[in-house]
C-alpha positions as CSV (number, residue, x, y, z in Angstrom):
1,X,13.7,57.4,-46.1
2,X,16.3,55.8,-43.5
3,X,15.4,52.1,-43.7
4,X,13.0,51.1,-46.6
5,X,14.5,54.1,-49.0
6,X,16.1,51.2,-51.4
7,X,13.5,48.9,-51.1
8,X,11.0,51.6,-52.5
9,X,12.9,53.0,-54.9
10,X,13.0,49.6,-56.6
11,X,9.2,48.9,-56.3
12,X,8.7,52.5,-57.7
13,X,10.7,51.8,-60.4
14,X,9.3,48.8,-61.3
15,X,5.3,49.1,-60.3
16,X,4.8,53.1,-60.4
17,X,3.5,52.9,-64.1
18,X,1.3,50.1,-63.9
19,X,-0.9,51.3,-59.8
20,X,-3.0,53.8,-60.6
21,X,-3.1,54.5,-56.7
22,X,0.7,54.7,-56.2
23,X,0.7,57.6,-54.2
24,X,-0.8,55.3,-51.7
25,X,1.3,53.2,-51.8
26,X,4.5,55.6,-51.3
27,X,2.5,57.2,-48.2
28,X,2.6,53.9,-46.8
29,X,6.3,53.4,-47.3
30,X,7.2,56.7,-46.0
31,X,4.9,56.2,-42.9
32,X,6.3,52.6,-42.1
33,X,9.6,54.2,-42.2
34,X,9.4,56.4,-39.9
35,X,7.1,54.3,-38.0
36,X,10.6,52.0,-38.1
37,X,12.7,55.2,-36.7
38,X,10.6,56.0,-33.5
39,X,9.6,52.4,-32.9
40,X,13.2,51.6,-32.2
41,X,14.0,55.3,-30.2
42,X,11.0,54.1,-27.8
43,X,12.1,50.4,-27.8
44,X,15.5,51.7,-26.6
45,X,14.1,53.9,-24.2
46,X,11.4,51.0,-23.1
47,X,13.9,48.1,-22.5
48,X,16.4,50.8,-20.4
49,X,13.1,51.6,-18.2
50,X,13.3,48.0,-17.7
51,X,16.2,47.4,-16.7
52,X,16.9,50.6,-14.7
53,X,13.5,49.7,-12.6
54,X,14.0,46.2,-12.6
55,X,11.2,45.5,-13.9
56,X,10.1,42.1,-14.0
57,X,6.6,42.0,-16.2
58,X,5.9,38.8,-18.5
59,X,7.7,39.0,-21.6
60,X,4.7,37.9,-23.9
61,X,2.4,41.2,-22.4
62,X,5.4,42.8,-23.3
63,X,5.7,42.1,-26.4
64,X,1.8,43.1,-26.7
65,X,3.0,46.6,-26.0
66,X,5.5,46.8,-28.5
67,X,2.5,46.0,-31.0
68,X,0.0,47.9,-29.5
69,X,3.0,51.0,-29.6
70,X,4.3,50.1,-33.1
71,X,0.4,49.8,-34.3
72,X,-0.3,53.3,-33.0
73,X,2.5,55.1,-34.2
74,X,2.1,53.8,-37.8
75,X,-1.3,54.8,-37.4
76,X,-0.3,58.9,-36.2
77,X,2.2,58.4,-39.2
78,X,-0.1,57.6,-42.0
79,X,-3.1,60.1,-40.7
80,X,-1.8,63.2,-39.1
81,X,2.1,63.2,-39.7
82,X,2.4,62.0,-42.8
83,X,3.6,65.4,-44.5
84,X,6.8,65.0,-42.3
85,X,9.6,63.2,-40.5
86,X,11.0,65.2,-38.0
87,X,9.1,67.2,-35.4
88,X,11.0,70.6,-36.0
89,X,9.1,70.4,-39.7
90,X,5.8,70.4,-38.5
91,X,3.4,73.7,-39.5
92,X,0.2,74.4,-37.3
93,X,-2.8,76.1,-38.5
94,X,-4.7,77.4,-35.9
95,X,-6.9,79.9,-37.4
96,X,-8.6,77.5,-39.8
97,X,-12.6,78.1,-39.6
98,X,-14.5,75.2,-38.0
99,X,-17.2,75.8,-41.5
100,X,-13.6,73.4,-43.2
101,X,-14.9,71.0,-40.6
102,X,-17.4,67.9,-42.5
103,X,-19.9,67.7,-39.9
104,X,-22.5,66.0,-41.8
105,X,-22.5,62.3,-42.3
106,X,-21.7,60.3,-44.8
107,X,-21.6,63.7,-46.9
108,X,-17.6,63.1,-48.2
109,X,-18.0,59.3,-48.1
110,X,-20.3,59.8,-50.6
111,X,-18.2,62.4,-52.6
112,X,-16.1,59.4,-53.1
113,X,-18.4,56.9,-53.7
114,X,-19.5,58.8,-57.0
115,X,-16.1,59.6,-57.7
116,X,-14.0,58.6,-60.5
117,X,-12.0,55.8,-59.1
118,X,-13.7,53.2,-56.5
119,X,-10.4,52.6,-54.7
120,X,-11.0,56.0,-52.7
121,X,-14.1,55.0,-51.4
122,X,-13.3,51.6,-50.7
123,X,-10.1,52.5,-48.6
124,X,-11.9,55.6,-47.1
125,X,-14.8,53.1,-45.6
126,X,-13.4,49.8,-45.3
127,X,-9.4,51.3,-44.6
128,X,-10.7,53.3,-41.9
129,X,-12.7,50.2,-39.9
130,X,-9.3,47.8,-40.8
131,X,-7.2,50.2,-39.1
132,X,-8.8,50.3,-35.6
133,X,-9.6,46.9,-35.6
134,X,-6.2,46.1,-33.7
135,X,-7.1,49.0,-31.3
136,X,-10.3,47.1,-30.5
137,X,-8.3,43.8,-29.8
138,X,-5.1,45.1,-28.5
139,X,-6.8,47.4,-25.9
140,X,-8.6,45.2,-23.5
141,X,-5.8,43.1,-23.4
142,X,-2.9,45.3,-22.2
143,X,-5.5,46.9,-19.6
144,X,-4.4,45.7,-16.2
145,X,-8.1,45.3,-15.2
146,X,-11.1,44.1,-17.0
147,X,-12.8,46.6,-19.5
148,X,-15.8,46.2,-21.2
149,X,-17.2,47.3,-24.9
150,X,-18.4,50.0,-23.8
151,X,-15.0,51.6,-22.4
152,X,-13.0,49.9,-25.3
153,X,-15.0,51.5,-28.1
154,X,-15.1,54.8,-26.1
155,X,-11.5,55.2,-25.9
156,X,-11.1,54.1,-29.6
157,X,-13.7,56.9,-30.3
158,X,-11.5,59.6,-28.8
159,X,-8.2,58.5,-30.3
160,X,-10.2,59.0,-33.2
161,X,-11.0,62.4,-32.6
162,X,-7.9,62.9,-31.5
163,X,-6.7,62.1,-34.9
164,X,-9.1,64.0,-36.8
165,X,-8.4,67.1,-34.3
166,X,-4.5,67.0,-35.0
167,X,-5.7,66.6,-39.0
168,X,-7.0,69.4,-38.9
169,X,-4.7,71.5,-37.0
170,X,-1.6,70.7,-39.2
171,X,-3.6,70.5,-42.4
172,X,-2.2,66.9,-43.4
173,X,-6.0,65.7,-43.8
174,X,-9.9,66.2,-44.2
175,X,-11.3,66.5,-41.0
176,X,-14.6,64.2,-41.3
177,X,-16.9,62.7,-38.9
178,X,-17.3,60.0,-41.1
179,X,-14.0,58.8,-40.0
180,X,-14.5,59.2,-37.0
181,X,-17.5,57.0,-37.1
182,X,-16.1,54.2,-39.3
183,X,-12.4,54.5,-36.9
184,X,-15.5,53.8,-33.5
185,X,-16.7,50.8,-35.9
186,X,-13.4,48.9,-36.3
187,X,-12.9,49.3,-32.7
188,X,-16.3,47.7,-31.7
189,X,-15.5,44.8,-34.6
190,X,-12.1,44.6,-33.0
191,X,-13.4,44.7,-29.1
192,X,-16.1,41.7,-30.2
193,X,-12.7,39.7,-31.8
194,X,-11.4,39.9,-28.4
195,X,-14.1,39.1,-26.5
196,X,-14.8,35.8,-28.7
197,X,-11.1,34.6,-28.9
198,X,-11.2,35.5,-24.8
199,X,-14.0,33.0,-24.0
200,X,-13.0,30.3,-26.2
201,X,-9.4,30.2,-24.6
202,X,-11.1,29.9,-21.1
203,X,-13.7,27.8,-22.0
204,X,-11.6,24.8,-23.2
């Protein structure tokens, strides 16, 4: 790790024994940290765009991008690159039979659910709704027309897939359509956030 490497060695040191799920949490370390890394390559690159097209956008639906950038590259990070840090490491797979594809639904959310520890199925349902929840709030905002549910939710669908295609490609995940569907879930909660904290800000 470049920036939190101190920071979770000490939590390791001092939580590792008592979280059963600690793998977890180093995942999430490791992903935030490079999350950290890229964020700042593309906030360099970003605010030189700006300034070489003299660019004169609000700075508060700039700031949204940033989020909406930092949110999704977290995301990649802790789904589809999480087995590395630099591109040059990465490993494709690209004879893997579609059969290793879980095309039935709910079959692996169930797998957990009967499984020994409850955290896995509780992060695997209710982690994978959380996570696209900002997608469903971020996206119609930073649109520079009006969208609607339908569009929102669509695109969040297909980023989904998107994940779950890359997954499986470079072998860092179970391909499942259960994600998929809860990942198109979080975005409709997320899209129906939106649309509620939109009309109560122009209806005052």
């Amino acid at each position: 790790m470049i920036f939190l490497g101190p920071l979770y060695d000490w939590v390791a040191h001092t939580y590792s024994g008592r979280i059963n799920h600690f793998p977890l949490v180093r995942l999430t370390f490791y992903s935030l940290d490079k999350t950290i890394l890229y964020f700042l390559i593309f906030l360099g690159l970003r605010l030189w765009w700006r300034h070489h097209r003299h660019y004169r956008g609000q700075w508060g639906r700039e700031i949204l991008v940033w989020l909406f950038v930092f949110y999704l590259m977290l995301v990649f990070a802790l789904t589809v690159f999480r087995g590395t840090y630099f591109p040059w490491q990465l490993q494709f797979y690209w004879h893997r039979p579609l059969s290793e594809i879980n095309w039935q639904l709910w079959t692996q959310t169930a797998k957990l659910q009967q499984g020994q520890s409850i955290v896995d199925f509780i992060y695997n349902l209710f982690g994978n709704i959380a996570w696209f929840i900002p997608f469903g709030m971020l996206y119609p905002v930073l649109r520079q027309r009006r969208i609607g549910m339908i569009q929102t939710v669509f695109t969040g669908m297909a980023v989904s897939v998107c994940i779950e295609a890359l997954q499986f490609i470079l072998y860092t995940g179970i391909t499942d359509v259960d994600d998929v569907m809860f990942n198109t879930l979080g975005a409709l909660v997320g899209y129906l956030v939106y649309w509620v904290a939109h009309r109560l800000l122009h209806h005052r």
